[in-house]
N, C-alpha and C positions, 0 to 999 in steps of 0.2 A: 456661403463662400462667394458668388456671385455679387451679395451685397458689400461683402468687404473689400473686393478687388475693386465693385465700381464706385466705392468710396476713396481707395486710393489712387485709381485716378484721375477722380476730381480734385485733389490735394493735389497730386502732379502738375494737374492744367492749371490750377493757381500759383503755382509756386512759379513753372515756368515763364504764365503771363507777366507777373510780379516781375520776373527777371527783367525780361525783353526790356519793360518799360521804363523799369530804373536803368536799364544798361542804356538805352536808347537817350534819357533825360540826362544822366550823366556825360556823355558825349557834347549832348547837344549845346550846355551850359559850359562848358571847359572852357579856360582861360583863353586866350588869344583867338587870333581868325582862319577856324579853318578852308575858308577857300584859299587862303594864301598859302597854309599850310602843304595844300593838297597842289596847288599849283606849282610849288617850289620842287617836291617830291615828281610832280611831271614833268616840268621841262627842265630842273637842274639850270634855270637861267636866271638872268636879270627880270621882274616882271613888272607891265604895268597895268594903271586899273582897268582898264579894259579886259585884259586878260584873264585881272582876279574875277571880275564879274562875269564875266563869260564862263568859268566854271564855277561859281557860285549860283549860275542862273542850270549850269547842265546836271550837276550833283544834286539839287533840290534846295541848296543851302537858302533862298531865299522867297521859302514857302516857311509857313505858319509852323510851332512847334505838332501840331496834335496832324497837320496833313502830311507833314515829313511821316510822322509815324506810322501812322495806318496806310501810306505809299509804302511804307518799310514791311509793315505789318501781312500785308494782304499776300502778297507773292511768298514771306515766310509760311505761311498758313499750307499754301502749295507745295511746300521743301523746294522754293525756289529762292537760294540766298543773295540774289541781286549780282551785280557788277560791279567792282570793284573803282573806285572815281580814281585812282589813279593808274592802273595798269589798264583800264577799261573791259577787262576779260572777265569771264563769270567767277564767282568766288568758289562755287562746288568742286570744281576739280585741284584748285590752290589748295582749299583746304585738306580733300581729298589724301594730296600728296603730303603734305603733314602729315596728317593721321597714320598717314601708310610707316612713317620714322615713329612716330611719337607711341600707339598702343603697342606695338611689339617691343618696345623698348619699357612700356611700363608691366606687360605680363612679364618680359624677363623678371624684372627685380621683386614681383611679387612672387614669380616660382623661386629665384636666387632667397628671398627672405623667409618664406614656408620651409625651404630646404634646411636652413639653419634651423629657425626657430626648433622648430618642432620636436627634436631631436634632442636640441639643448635646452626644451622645457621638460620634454619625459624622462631625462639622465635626472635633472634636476631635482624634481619630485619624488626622484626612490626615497635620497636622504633626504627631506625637509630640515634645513638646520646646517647640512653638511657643509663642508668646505667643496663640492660641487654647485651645489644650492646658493653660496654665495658668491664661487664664481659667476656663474648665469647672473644672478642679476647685477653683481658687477659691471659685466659686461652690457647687459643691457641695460643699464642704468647712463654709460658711458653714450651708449648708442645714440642713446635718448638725446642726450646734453651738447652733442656736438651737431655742428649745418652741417646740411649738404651740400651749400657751394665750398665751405672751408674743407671737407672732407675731401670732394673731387680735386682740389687743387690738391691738396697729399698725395693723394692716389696718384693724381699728374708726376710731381715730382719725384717720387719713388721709380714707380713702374714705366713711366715713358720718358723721364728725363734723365735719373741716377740710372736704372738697370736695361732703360730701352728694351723691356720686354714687350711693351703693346704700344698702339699708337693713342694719340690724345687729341687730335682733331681732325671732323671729318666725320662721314657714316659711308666710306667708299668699301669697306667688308666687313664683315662678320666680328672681324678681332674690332672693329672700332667700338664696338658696343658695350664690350666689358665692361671697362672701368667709369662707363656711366652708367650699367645695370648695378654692378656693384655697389658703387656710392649710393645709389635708388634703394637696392637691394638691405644693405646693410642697417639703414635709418630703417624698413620696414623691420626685418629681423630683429631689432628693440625692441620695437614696439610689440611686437605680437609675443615675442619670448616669455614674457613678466605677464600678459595678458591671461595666455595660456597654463601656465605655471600656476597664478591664482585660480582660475576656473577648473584645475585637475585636482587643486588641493582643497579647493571648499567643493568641488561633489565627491570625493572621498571621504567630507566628515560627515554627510547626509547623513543623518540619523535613521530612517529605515533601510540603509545598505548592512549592517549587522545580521537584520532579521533575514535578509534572502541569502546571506552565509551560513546561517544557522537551517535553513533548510536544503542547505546542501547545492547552492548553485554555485557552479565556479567563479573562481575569481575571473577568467576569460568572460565569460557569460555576464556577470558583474558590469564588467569597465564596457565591455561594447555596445550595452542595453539602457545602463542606467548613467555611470560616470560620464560616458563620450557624449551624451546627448544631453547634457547639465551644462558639462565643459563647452559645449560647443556654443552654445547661444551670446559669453560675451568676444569669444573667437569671433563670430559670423559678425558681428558688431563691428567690430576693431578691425576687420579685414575688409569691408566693405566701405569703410571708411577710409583705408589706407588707398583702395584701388581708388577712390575719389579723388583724395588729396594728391597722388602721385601725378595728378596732370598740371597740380599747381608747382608741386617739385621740379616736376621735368622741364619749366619754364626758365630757371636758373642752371638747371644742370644741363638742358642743351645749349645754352648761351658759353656758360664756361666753355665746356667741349664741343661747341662749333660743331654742334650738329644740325641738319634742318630739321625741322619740325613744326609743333602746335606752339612752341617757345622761342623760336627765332620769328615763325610767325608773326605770333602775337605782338613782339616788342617791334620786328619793321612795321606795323602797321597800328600801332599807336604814336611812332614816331612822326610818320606820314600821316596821322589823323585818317587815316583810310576806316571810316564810322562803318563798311560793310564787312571787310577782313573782321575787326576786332568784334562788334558784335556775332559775328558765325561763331566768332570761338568761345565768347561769354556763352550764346546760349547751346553748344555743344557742351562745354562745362555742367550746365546747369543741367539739360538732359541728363549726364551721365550720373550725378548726384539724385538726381530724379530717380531713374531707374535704377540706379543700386540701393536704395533704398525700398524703391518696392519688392525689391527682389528679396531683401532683407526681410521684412515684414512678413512676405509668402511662406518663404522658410519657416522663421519663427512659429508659424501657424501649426507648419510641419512634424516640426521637432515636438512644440510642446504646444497642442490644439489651445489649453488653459487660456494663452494670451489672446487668442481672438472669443473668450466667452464674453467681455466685455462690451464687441461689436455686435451680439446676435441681436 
């Protein structure tokens, strides 16, 4: 086990270096000039070159591509994510304060979508075939096929424009969260519905589940031993995956509803060319993909030892 965790991660450390440095190149190459960029973003004035060079010369912009990086590089190494070239303050607590809007809004809508799913894949599975059975994937088929910006804009118009029941921009209380965990929420609850649904229905046809009814263990005994632990490996899959993607969702669904967070972040500070903001949050992204994944993999081991015989 030892060798398999410290194989995963040295995957990790590559995948994330890999990031850093493509997020870093891509920056670095972008179209126009960011010290003008980033000077425009500070003083909101007329500017001249003088000016642009003088932050061109403070930001690093006129060092070499590979010493910008490894200046960039070395203090990351530390979990020190630099200063910001245009508000001049350190990036860790900005981003900090993101993160504090952005993960409790993205567990909401993973609890709001387990809450669903779950329920309306196990109704589902009694019939196979039934007219429950194809409402569910109706419904989750529909889930699937529709955005989430277009979605949160319905929501919008419904519930906080036609019936004024909740508010729709802002993250000033509790009620402001709804109707962007929902829209989060709902696009999850598709995807896992259908997921689930198939993984209960192919380990019910497991061909030695017969034989342990024939020697008399219950159906209980059955689904919590054998079926739930079959079913659950491409659930832990598709859920682990959703909780990754949902920081890329929440990018458009905070913007819609004018919430702060990792997605108003992210977009003032690609506007502003602020190359420290936006890489914190590529490689915060990438960590989280990083580690849900490993975490995934651990499980898996758990569940069913078989997939790590490959590693011994």
């Amino acid at each position: 086990m030892i060798q398999v965790i410290g194989g995963l991660l040295l995957r990790a450390i590559v995948v994330l270096s890999g990031t850093a440095l493509l997020t870093f190149a891509l920056l670095w190459n972008a179209p126009g000039d960011p010290a003008q960029t980033i000077a425009m973003a500070r003083f909101d004035a007329l500017l001249t070159e003088d000016v642009i060079d003088q932050v061109r010369e403070e930001v690093g912009l006129n060092r070499s591509f590979w010493q910008a990086f490894w200046a960039w590089l070395g203090p990351l190494l530390t979990l020190d994510l630099g200063y910001s070239a245009v508000t001049g303050r350190p990036v860790g607590p900005d981003l900090w304060a993101a993160i504090s809007y952005t993960f409790p809004l993205a567990f909401a809508a993973l609890g709001l979508g387990l809450a669903i799913s779950i329920p309306l894949a196990v109704i589902a599975t009694k019939r196979p075939g039934g007219w429950l059975d194809r409402f569910a994937v109706g419904i989750a088929s529909l889930g699937n096929a529709i955005p989430s910006y277009w979605l949160g804009l319905i929501l919008i118009l419904i519930f906080a424009v036609k019936l004024a029941w909740l508010p729709a921009l802002g993250a000033a209380t509790p009620a402001h969260a709804i109707l962007p965990a929902l829209t989060l929420g709902l696009g999850v609850a598709a995807s896992l519905t259908r997921i689930i649904r198939s993984g209960i229905l192919e380990a019910r046809g497991q061909s030695f589940l017969p034989a342990f009814r024939r020697r008399g263990v219950s159906d209980r005994a059955v689904g919590r031993d054998h079926i739930a632990p079959h079913a659950a490996i491409p659930v832990i899959t598709v859920f682990g995956l959703e909780l990754a993607f949902l920081l890329e969702g929440l990018v458009l669904v905070e913007v819609i509803f004018g919430r702060p967070g990792l997605g108003t972040f992210l977009v003032e500070a690609i506007m502003a060319r602020d190359f420290a903001h936006v890489q914190a949050v590529v490689v915060l992204t990438a960590l989280v993909f990083v580690t849900v994944n490993l975490i995934i993999d651990l499980i898996y081991r758990v569940i069913d030892p078989r997939i790590g015989e490959s590693d011994a």
